[in-house]
C-alpha positions as CSV (number, residue, x, y, z in Angstrom):
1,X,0.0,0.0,0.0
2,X,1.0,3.9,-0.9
3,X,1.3,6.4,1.9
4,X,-0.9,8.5,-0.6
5,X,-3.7,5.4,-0.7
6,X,-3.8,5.9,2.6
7,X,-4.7,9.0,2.6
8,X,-8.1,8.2,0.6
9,X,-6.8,8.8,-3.3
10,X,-6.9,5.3,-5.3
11,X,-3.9,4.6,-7.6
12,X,-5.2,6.3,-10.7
13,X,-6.0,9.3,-8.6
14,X,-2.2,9.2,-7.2
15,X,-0.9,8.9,-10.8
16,X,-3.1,11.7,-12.1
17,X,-1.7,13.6,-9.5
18,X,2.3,12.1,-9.8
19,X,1.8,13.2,-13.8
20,X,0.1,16.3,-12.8
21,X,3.6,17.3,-10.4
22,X,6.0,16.2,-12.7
23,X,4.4,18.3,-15.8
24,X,4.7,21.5,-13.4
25,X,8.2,20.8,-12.3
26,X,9.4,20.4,-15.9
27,X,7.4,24.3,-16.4
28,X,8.9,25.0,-12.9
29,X,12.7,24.4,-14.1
30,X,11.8,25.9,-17.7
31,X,11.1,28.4,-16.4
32,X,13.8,29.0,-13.3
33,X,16.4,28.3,-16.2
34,X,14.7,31.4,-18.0
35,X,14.7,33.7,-14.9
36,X,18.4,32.2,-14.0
37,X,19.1,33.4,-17.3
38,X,17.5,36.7,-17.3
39,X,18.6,37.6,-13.8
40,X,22.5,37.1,-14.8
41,X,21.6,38.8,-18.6
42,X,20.8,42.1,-16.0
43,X,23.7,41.7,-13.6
44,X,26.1,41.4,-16.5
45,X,24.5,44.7,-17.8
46,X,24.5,46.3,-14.3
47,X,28.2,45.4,-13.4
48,X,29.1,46.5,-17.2
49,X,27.7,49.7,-16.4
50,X,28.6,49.8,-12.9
51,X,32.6,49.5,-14.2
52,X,32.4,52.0,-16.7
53,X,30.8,54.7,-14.6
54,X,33.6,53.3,-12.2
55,X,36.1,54.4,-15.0
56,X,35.3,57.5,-15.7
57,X,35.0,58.3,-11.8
58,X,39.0,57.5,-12.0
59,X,39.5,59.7,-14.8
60,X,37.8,62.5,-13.1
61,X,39.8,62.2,-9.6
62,X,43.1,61.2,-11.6
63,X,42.7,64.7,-13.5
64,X,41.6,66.6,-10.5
65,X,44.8,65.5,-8.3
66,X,46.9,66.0,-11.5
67,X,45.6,69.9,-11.3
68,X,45.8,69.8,-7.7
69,X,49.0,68.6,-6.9
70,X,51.0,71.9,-7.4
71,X,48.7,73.7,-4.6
72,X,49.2,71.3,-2.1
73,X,52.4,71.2,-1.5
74,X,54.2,73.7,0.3
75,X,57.8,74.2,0.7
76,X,59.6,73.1,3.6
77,X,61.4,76.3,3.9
78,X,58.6,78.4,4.0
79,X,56.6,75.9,6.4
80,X,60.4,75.7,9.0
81,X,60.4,80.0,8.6
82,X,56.6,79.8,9.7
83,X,57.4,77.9,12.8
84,X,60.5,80.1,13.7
85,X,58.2,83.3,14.0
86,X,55.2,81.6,15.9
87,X,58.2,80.1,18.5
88,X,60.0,83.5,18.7
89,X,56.6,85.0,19.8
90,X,56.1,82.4,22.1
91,X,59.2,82.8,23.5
92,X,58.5,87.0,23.8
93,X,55.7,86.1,25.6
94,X,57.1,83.8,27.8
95,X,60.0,86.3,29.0
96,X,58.0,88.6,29.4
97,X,56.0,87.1,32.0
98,X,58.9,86.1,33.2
99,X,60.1,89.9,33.9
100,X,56.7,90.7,35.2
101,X,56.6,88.4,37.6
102,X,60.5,88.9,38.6
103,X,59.8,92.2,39.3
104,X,57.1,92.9,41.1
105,X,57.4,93.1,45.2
106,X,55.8,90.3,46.9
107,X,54.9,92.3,50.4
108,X,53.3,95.2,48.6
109,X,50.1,93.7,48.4
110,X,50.1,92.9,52.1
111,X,47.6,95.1,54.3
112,X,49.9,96.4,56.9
113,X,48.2,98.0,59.5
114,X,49.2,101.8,60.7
């Protein structure tokens, strides 16, 4: 006895029904193989399109750091000079704190009574 005879269908019932699933698997896979098909004809376009705007995304940045690279860089001489001044103002600052506090009198501020 079939599983499916026990489920109440009688043999030509279950072979109606076996034809009935294999017919609609053979559409099924026609069809998958089609949409497999299709599916990779629209990635092939997408990553062809994807590359070439990829490409010209290069180009672009390529030509805009060509143009660019004279403005970046600045020379070292200019940058070392830059650095001299800012720690020579430092420096005046510092010293003259220094002298400030050097010479002012540390009891002058004290209340001394008459």
């Amino acid at each position: 006895m079939d599983k499916i005879e026990l489920a109440g269908f009688t043999t030509e019932q279950t072979e109606s029904i076996r034809e009935a699933a294999r017919k609609y698997a053979e559409r099924t896979t026609f069809t998958v193989e089609e949409a497999t098909e299709k599916i990779l004809d629209a990635l092939n376009f997408i990553s062809g399109a994807i590359r070439e705007a990829f490409d010209k995304l290069t180009a672009v940045f390529r030509e805009l750091a060509e143009e660019l690279e004279p403005i970046d860089i600045e020379p070292r001489v200019r940058r070392r000079k830059r650095n001299r001044a800012r720690a020579k103002i430092i420096e005046q600052r510092y010293r003259a704190e220094i002298r400030r506090v050097e010479n002012t009198r540390i009891y002058r501020r004290i209340y001394k009574p008459p």
